[in-house]
Each structure stands twice: as structure tokens, then as C-alpha cells.
C-alpha positions in Angstrom: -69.3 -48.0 50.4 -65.9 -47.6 48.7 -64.3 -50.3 46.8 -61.8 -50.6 49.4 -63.8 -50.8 52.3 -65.2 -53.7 50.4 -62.1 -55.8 49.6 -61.3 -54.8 53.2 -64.6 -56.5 54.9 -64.2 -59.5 52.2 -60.5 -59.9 53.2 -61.3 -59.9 56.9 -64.2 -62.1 56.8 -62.2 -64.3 54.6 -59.6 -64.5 57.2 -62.3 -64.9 60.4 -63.2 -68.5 58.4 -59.5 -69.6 57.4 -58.9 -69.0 61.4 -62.2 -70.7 62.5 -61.1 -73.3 60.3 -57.3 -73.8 61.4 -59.0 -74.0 64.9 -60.9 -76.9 64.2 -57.8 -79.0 62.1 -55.9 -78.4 65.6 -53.5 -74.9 64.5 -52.1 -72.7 67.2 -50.0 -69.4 67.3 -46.9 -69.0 66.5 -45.2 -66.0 67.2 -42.5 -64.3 65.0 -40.4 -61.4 65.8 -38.9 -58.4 63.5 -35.9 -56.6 63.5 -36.8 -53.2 65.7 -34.6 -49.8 66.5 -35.0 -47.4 69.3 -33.1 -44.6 70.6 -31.7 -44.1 74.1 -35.5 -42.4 74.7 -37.8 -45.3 72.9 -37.9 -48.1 71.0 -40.2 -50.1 68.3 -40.8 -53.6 68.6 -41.8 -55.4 65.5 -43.3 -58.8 65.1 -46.8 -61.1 63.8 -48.8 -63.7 65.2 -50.1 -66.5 62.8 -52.0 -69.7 62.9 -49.8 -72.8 62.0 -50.0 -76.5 61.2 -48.0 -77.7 64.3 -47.3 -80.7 62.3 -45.7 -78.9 59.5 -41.7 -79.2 60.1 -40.4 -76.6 61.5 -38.7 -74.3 59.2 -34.7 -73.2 60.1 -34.1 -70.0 61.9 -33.7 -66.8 59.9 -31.0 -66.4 62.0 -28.7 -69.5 60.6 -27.1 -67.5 57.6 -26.4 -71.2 56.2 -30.2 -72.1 55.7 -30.7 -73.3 52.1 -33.9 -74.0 51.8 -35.8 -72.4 49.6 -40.0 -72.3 48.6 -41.5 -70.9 46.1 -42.2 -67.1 46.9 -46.0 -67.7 46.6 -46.0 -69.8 49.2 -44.6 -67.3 52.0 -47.6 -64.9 51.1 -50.1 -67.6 52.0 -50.8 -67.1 55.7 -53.5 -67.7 58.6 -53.4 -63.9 60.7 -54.7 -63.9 63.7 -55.9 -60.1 64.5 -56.6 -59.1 68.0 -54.5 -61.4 69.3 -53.1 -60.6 73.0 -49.6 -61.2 73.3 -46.3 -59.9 75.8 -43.8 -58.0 75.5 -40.6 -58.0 77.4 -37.4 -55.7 77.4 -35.8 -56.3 80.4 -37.9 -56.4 83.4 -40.6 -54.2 81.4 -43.6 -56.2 80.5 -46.2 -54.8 77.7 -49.7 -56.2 77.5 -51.5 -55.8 73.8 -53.2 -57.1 71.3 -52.0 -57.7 67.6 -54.0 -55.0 64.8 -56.1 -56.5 62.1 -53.5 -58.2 60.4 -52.1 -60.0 63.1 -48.9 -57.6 63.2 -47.3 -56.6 66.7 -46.1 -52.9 66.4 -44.7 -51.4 69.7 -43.7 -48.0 70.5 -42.7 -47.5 74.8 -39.8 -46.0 76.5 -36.9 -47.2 76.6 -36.6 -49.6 80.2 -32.3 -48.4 80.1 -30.7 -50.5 77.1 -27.1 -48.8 76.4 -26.0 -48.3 72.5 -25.7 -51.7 71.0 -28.0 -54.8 69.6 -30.3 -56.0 72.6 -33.6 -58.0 72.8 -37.1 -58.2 73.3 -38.6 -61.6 74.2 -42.1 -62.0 72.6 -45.1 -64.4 74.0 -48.6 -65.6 73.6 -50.8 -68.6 74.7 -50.2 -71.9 73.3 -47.2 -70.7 71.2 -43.2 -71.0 71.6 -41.6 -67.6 73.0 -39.7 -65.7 70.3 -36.9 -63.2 70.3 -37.1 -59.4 68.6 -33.7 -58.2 68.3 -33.5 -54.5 68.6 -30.8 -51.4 67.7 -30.9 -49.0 70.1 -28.4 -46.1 68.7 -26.4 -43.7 70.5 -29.0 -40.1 69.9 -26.0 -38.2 69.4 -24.2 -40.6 66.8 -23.2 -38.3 63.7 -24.4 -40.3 60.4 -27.0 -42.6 59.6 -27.7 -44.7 56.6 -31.2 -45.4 54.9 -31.8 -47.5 52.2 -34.3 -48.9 49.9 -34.0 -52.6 48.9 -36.3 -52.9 45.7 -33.7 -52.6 42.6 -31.1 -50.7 44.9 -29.6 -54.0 46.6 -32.0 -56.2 45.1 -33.0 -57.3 41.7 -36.8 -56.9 41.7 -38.0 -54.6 39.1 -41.1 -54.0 41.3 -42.9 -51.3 39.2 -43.7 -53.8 36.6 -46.3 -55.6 38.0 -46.0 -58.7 36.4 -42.2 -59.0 36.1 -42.0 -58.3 40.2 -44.7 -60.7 40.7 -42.9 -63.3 38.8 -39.7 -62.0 41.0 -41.6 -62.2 44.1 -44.3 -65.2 44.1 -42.6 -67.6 41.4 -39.0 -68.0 41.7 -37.8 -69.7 44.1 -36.5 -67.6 47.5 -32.8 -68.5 47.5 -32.7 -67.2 44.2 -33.2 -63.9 44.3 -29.9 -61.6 42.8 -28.4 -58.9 44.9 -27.1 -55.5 42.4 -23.2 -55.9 41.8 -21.2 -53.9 44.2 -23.6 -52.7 46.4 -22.4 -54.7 49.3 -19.4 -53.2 49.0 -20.6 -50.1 48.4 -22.4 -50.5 52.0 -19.0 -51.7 53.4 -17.4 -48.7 52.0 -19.5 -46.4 54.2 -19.2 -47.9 56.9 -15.5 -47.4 56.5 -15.7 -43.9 56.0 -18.7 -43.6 59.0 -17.7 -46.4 61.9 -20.5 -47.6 63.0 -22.8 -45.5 60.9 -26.5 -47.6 61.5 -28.4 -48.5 58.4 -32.0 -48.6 58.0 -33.6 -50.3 55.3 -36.6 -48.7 54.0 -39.2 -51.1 51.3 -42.6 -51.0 50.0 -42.3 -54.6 50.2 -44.3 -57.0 52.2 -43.8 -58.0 56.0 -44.3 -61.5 54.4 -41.3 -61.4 52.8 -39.3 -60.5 55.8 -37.1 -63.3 56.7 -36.7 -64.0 53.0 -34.7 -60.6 52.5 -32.9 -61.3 56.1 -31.5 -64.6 54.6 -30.7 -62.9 51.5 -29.0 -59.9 53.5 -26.4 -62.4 54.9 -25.8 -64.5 51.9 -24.8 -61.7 50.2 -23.1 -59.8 52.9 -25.1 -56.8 53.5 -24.6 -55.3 56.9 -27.4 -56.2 59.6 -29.7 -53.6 60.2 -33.6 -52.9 60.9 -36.3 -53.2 58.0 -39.3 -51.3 57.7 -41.7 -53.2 55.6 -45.4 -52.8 54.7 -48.3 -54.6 54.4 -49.9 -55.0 50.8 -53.7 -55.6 51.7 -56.4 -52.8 51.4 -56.6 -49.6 53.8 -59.1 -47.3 54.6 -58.5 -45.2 51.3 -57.3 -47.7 48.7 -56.8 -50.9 47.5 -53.6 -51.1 48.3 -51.0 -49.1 50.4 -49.1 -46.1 49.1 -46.1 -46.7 48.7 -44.7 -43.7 48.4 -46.1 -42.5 51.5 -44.8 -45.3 53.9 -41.3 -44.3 52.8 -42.0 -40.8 53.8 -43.8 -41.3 56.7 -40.7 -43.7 57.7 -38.5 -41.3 56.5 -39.4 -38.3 58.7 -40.0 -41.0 61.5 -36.5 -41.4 61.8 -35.4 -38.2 61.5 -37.8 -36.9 64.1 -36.3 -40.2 66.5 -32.3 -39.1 65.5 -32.5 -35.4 65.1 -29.1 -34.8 65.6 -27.9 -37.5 63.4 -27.3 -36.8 59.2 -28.1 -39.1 56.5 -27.0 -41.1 53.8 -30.2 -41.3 51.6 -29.5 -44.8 49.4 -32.5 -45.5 46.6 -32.3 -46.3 42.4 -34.2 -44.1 40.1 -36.4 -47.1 38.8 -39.1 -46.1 41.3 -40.1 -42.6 42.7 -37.1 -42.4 45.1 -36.0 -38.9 44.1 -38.8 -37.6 44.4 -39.3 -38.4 47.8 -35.7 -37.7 48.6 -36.6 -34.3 46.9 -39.4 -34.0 49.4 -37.1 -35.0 52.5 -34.3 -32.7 51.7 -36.8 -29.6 51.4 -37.9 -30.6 54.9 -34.9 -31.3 56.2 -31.9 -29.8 54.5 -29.7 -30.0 57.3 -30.1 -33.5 58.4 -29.3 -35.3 54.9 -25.8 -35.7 54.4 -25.9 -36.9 50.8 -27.8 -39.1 47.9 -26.4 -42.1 46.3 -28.8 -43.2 43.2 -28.4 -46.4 41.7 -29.2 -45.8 38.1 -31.0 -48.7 35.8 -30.0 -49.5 32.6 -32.4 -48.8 29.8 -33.5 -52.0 29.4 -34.1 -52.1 33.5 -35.9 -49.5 32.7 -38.1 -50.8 30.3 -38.6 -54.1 32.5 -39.5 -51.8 35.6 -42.0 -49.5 34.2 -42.2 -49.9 30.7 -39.9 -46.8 29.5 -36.1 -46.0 28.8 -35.9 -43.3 31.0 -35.9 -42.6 34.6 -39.5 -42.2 36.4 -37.6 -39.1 38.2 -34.8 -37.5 39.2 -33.7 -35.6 42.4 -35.5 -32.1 41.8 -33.1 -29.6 41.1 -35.2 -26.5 42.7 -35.2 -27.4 46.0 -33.7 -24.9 48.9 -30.8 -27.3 50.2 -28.1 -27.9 48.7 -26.8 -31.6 49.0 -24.0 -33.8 47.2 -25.2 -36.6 44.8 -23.7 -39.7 43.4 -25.1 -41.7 40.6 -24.0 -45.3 39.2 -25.7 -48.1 37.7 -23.9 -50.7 40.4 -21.9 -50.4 43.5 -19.1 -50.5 41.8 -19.4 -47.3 40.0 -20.5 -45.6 43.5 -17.3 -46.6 45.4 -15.5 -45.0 42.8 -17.6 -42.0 42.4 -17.9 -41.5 46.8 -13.3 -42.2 46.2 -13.2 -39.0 44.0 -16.0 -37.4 46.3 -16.0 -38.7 49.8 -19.4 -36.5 50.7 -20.9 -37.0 47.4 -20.6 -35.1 43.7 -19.9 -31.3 43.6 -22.7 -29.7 45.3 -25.9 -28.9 43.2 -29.2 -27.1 43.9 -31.4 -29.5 43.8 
């Protein structure tokens, strides 16, 4: 048996006794819904089902963009799943019957029931627990530009790659004190002036866990609403943890195959291996990316993210498409560089 199957069965057995346990000190479900997208064909529902101390105060919406409260980051990682949980789905007058996946998520793919263009959504329930709400963008299929984004060190200050500084980031500090990169909500407001109504995706290798952190910290710091597509960091089938790198590109393509008439604004930094799989995409799909912002580290970001001065990668430059690029180490420098080159730098092979 593999290492990872290992930490897998310890981590599930684990979780069997901390739910056995809750049960017996009186928990129940609660219910939480994501941020989901869908097309006028389908639509993906996101959401999780944990076990909770009803006694515990209840904490403020994600919703009220005026929430200050703030935990330490540790304490949002500590959580009771409950896997195989059945639970409801409604859109509309369309009712969906499953059960949650090993890590108590809720991940939905069905047809879209007839929701127009526009934010809509999805009412979430389950025995013994309070009924939540899913919002979901559905998006015009024929709508000309799309956005995607990363998070990590492109709107926020994380320094993932180095472990120990991004663990410090993520489980020590405090939540309301994470800092957003300089300029880069205006750089997102920017776009959307230049592409009304443009959707934006944001793409992380971060954990569900942190999910409404980041929402809170999206509308303090005036980034524009918009789905996020998270991951979980426990163990798979074939590692110890997941691959980053391949739920970006599985995401990636995932929206392209649900838009394909839509073109992109790919939006990442070059302290992780986004180039490389913006490389990747634009090979694949050279006609559907409509250009590349990169927000460059500084050296000594560089060093605190993975230890060197230079860049882990860069866009390839023998790839077949050709797309424009823009590169600056803040938003700032992007609006100006997307001023003097609306669709990007001059054009290069990349």
C-alpha cells in the first residue's frame, strides 16, 4: 500500500471518530454554500456539509462586506466533515438528490432548469441543519471575453511556494489581515472597462477552507465578485497532497470547453508555475486566449516564495500561437502597460 493510501485511510478514520464524537456532545450539520457558474446549457453548484457546535455563536455572513472579525487562520482549517452526507439541491423548481464525497464537499454538475444571463440561486438543504443559499453566474455562451485569474501572489500577498512563509500567511496571521497586491483592483476595474461585463473566474490551489476568508477579503479590497475554484489539500489516490498544477489546468480547459466561443484574459504572477501552464493552455487553445497579464515578483518576493531571485518560469516562447503579454510587478504598472497596449504587448511567439 502507498504512502498516500495510508495518510488517506488514517485521515478518514480520523474523521469517522471526530464525527462519532461531535454526535455524542450534541453537533449537527450545517450546510455552507459556494460561489458556482453555469452556462445557458449547465451549471455547477458548489458547497460542504460540516458538523458544528450549535452552541458556538454564529459567525456573520460572508455576505456582510462590513464583517470584522477576524480568527486566526489555523482555526478555519480545523473542521468536523461529514462524507456521504445526503443533502438537496434546488434551482428553481428542480430538485437534486445526493450525497456529499469523502470530504463532505457538494459538487453539482445538471442542466440548466432555464436561468437567463445574470447572478441567480441555488437553495441548499439537509436534515437537522439551516437551509443555505449558493449564488450562481450563469453567463451569456456567446459573451465575447472572459477573465481568469489566480489569487495566490497575483491579488493576494501569500508567497505560497515557501512552505513555511505561506503557512505562517495562511494558519497564523490573523484573517482580516491578509494584504491584497497594489493596483490590482484597479487593474481588474480596468478590464472591465475595456470588456463590459467581461465575467472573472478566480482560479487557486488554495483550500475550500479558506473560502469565505478570500470572499471577505475580495470585498474589502474591491475586487469584482466572481466564482472561485478552490481545492482541497488532503491526500488523493496518487499523492500526498493534490497537484496543484493540474487543478488549474484541469479548471482551465473546464472553462474553455463550458464557453467555447468566449476568449480569455489569462491573469497569474510568475512566483508559481503560472506560465507554464498558461504555455500549456495557449498550445491547446490558441484561439480562445485573448492575452497574458503576469504580475512579476520582486527579487526578494522571489526569494521569500521559493527561495531564488529569479522567476520559476516564464511564458514559453516556442509555442504555435501567438498571443500579447503584459508584465508588471503591481497593478499599477499593468494599467499602464494594457493604456499603451489595449490587447497586450506587441505580439510574440511564445
Amino acid at each position: 500500500m502507498a504512502l498516500s493510501d495510508i495518510v488517506r485511510s488514517a485521515e478518514q478514520a480520523l474523521n469517522k471518530t471526530a464525527v462519532k464524537i461531535a454526535s455524542k456532545r450534541g453537533w449537527v450539520p450545517a450546510i455552507s454554500g459556494y460561489t458556482g457558474y453555469g452556462s445557458q446549457h449547465s451549471i455547477r453548484i458548489y458547497g460542504r456539509i460540516l458538523a458544528v457546535d450549535p452552541n458556538d455563536p454564529l459567525p456573520l455572513a460572508v455576505d456582510n462586506p462590513d464583517d470584522k472579525s477576524a480568527q486566526r487562520g489555523w482555526r478555519q482549517f480545523l473542521t468536523v466533515q461529514l462524507p456521504d452526507h445526503p443533502f438537496t439541491v434546488t434551482v428553481g423548481d428542480k430538485h437534486i438528490h445526493a450525497h456529499t464525497d469523502d470530504n463532505g464537499y457538494i459538487d453539482i454538475s445538471m442542466d440548466n432548469p432555464g436561468l437567463e444571463p445574470g447572478w441567480h440561486k441555488a437553495r441548499l438543504s439537509t436534515a437537522g441543519a439551516e437551509e443555505a443559499v449558493a449564488d450562481i453566474m450563469i453567463v451569456d455562451s456567446e459573451h465575447p471575453v472572459g477573465i481568469i485569474s489566480d489569487i495566490d501572489d497575483t491579488i493576494l500577498v501569500t508567497w505560497l511556494p515557501r512552505a513555511l512563509v505561506a503557512a505562517w500567511n495562511s494558519w497564523i496571521k490573523k484573517t482580516n489581515t491578509r494584504t491584497p497586491v497594489d493596483g490590482m483592483a484597479a487593474f481588474f476595474a480596468r478590464l472591465r472597462q475595456a470588456h463590459p461585463d467581461a465575467p472573472i473566474f478566480y482560479l487557486s490551489t488554495g483550500a475550500w477552507n479558506t473560502y469565505r476568508t478570500l470572499k471577505r477579503f475580495m470585498r474589502r479590497h474591491g475586487f469584482p465578485e466572481g466564482p472561485m475554484l478552490l481545492t482541497d489539500w488532503g491526500p488523493t489516490e496518487t499523492g500526498l497532497f493534490r497537484n496543484g498544477m493540474e487543478h488549474k489546468k484541469v479548471q482551465l480547459r473546464n472553462l474553455i470547453i463550458d464557453y467555447p466561443h468566449m476568449t480569455w484574459i489569462l491573469i497569474g504572477d510568475d512566483g508559481q508555475h503560472d506560465p507554464l501552464i498558461f504555455s500549456e493552455v495557449i498550445k491547446e487553445h490558441p484561439t480562445q486566449i485573448k492575452m497574458v497579464a503576469v504580475r512579476t515578483l520582486s527579487p526578494r518576493e522571489h526569494v521569500l516564495s521559493h527561495g531564488t531571485l529569479a522567476p520559476l518560469a516564464e511564458v514559453a516562447k516556442n509555442a504555435r500561437a501567438t498571443v500579447p503579454i503584459i508584465h508588471g510587478q503591481n497593478g499599477h504598472v499593468l494599467i499602464e502597460e494594457f493604456a499603451a497596449k489595449p490587447f497586450g504587448a506587441k505580439p510574440f511567439e511564445v
